[in-house]
C-alpha positions as CSV (number, residue, x, y, z in Angstrom):
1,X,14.3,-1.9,-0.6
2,X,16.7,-1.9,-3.5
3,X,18.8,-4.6,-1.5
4,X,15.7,-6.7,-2.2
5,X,15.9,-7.0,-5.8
6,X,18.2,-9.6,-7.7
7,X,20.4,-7.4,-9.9
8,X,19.7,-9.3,-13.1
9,X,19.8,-7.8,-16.8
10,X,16.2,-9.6,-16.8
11,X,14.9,-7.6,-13.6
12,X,16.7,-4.4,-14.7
13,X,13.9,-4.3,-18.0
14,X,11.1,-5.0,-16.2
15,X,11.7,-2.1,-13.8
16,X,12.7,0.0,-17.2
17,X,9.4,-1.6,-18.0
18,X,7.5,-0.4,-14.9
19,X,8.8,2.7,-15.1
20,X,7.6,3.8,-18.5
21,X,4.1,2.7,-17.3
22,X,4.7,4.7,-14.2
23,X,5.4,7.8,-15.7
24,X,2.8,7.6,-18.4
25,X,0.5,6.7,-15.7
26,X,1.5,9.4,-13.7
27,X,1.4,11.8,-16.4
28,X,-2.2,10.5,-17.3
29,X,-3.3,11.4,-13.1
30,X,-2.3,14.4,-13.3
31,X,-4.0,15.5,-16.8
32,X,-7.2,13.5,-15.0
33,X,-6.4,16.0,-11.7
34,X,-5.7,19.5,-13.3
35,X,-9.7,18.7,-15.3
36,X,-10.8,17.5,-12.8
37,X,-10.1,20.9,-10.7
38,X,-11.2,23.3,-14.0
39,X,-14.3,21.4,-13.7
40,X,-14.3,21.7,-10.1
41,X,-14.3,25.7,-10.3
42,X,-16.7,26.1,-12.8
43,X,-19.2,24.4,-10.3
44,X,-18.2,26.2,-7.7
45,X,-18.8,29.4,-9.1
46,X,-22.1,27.9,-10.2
47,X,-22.5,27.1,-6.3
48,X,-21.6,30.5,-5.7
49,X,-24.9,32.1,-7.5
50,X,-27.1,29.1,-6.1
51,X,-26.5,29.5,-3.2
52,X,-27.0,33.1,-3.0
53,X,-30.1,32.6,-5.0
54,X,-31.6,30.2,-2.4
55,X,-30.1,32.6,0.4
56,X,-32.7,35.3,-1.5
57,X,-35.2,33.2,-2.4
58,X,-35.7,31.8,1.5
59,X,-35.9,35.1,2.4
60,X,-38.6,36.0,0.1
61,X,-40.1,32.9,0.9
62,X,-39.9,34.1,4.8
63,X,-41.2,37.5,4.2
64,X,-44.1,36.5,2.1
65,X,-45.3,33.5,4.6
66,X,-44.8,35.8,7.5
67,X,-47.2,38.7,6.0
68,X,-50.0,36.0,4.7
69,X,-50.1,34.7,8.1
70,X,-50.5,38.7,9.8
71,X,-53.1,39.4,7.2
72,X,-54.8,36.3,6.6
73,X,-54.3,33.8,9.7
74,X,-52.7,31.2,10.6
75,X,-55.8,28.8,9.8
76,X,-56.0,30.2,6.4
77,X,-52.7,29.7,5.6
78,X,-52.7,26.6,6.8
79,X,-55.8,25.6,5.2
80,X,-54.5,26.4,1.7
81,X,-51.1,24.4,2.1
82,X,-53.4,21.5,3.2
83,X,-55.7,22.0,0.1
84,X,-52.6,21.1,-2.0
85,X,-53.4,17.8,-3.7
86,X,-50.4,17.1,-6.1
87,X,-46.5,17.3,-5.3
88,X,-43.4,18.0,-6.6
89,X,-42.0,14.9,-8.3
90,X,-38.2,14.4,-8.1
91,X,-36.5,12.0,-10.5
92,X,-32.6,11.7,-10.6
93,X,-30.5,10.8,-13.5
94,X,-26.7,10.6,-13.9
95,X,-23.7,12.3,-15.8
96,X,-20.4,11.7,-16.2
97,X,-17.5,14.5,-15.7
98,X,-14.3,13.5,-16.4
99,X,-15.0,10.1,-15.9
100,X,-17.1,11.3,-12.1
101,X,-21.0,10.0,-12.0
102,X,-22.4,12.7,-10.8
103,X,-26.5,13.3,-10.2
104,X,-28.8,15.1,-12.4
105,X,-32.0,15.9,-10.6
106,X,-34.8,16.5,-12.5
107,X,-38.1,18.0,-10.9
108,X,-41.9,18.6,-12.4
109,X,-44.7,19.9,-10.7
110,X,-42.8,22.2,-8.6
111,X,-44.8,25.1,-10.2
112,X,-48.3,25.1,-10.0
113,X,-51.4,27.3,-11.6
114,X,-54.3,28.2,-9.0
115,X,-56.4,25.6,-9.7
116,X,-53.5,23.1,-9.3
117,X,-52.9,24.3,-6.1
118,X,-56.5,22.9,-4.5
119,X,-57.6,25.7,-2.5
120,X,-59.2,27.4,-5.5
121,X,-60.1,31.5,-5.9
122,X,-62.3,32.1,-3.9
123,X,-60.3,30.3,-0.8
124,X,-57.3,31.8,-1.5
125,X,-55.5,36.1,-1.7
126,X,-52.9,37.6,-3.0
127,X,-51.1,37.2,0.0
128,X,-51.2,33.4,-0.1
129,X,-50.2,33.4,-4.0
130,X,-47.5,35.2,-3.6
131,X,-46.3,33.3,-1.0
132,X,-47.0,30.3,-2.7
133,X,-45.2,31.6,-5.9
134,X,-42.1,32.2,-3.0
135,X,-41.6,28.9,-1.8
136,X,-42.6,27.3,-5.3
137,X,-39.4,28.9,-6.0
138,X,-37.3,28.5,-3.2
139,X,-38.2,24.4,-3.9
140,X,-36.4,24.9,-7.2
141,X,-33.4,26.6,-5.6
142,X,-33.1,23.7,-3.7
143,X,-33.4,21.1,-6.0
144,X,-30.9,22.9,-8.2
145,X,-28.6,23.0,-4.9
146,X,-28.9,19.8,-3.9
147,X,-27.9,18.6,-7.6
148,X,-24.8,21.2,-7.3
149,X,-23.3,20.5,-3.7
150,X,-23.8,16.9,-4.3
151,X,-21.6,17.3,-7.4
152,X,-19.1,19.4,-5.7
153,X,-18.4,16.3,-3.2
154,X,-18.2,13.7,-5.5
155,X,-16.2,16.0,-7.5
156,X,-13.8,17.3,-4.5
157,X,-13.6,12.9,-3.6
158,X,-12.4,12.3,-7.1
159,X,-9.7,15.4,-6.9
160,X,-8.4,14.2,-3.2
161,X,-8.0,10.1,-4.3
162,X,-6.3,11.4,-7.9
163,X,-3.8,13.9,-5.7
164,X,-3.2,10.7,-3.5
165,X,-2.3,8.6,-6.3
166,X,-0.3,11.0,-8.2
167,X,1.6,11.4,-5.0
168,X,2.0,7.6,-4.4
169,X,3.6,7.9,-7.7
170,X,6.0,10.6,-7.7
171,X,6.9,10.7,-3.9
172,X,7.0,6.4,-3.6
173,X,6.8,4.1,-6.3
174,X,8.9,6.2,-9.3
175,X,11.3,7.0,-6.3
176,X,11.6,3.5,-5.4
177,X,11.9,2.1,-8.5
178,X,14.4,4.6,-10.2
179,X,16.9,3.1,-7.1
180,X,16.2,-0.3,-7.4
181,X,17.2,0.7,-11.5
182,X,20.7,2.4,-9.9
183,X,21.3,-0.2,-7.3
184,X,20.9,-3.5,-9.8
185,X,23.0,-1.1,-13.1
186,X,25.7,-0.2,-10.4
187,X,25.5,-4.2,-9.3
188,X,25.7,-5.3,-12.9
189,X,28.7,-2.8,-13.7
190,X,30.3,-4.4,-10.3
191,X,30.2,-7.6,-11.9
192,X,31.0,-6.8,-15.4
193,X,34.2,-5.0,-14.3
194,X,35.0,-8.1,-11.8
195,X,34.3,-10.5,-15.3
196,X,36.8,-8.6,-17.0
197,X,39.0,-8.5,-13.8
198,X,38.6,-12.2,-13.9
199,X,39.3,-12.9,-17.8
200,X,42.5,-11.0,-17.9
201,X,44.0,-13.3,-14.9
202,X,42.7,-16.2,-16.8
203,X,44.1,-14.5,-20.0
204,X,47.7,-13.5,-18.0
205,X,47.7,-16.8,-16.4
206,X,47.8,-18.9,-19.7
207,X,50.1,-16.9,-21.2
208,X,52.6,-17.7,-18.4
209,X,51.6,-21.3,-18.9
210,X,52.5,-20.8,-22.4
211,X,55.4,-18.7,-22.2
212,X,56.7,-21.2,-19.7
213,X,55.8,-24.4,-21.6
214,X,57.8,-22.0,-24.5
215,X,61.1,-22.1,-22.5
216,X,60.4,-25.6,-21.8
217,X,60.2,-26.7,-25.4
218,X,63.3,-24.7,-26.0
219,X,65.5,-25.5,-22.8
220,X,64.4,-29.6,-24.3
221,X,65.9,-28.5,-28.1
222,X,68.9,-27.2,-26.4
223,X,68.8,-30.5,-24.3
224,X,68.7,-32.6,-27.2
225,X,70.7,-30.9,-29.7
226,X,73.9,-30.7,-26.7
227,X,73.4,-34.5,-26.8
């Protein structure tokens, strides 16, 4: 509270002071919040597309699986998912937006040739290769999903804590601080106007004493000069 504060000439600068940070500060959150949310938009229209390029692609991936398994079997599809002998490899880097680490998955192996695959030709249709091919793809919608929606939260974490602080700012401490300013400048002008209250008594005061040690001086002359 402002009642708190000495009202000094020393305290009033450092809240002049503290202010000036403040406001740069404050100015500086908000730049960091209104990037922060452009940034924020252009992933989520990316998210946008992913996600309704997995939504397809699982579909696909559903349709092709489902048709292997009426025209080849269950055993057969089964069979050729078991044959597989390498996997996906998923490695994850980092990148920095607007000063947010945010993930940067990189995958290899996702797509694979025949061969690759283990099962071979002859163990193996076209109904099993294309179903293959769909879920090959549906893994790299996912990936690239993962990598996006995990952005978008780190993203929307950074957004909510710079709103907080800019809103600490302008709503608590630059309020607070601009009437502890007022309180300790009204305090000061309180005491300068009592000062100069209190030198013009002094001031009248010896001017009395002198004026009256005048008349004395004069009342002795007359005194001395009757004698």
């Amino acid at each position: 509270m402002a009642e708190d504060v000495k009202p000094t000439r020393k305290n009033l600068m450092a809240i002049e002071d503290r202010i000036e940070l403040s406001e740069r500060g404050h100015d500086t959150l908000e730049q960091k919040r209104d990037g922060l949310i452009m940034e924020f938009m252009d992933i989520l229209d990316q998210a946008q597309d992913i996600r309704a390029d997995l939504d397809e692609n699982y579909q696909t991936a559903q349709r092709k699986i489902n048709m292997a398994r009426a025209m080849e079997g269950d055993v057969a599809v089964r069979g050729a998912a078991a044959a597989l002998k390498e996997h996906p490899e998923i490695t994850t880097q980092s990148k920095n937006i607007m000063g947010v680490v945010v993930p940067q998955i990189e995958s290899s192996r996702v797509r694979k040739s025949l061969d690759q695959r283990g099962y071979g030709l002859l163990g193996s249709s076209g109904r099993i290769d294309e179903a293959a091919d769909a879920y090959e793809e549906l893994l790299e919608s996912i990936i690239l999903a993962a990598e996006v929606e995990t952005a978008m939260k780190k993203m929307l974490t950074e957004i909510e804590t710079t709103k907080r602080r800019v809103n600490a700012l302008e709503f608590k401490l630059l309020p607070d601080l601009h009437e502890n300013k007022e309180y300790i400048e009204q305090k000061l002008e309180e005491q300068e106007r009592e000062e100069i209250f209190r030198l013009k008594k002094i001031k009248a005061k010896k001017e009395e004493e002198e004026k009256a040690e005048a008349e004395a001086e004069r009342e002795a002359e007359v005194v001395t000069a009757d004698d």
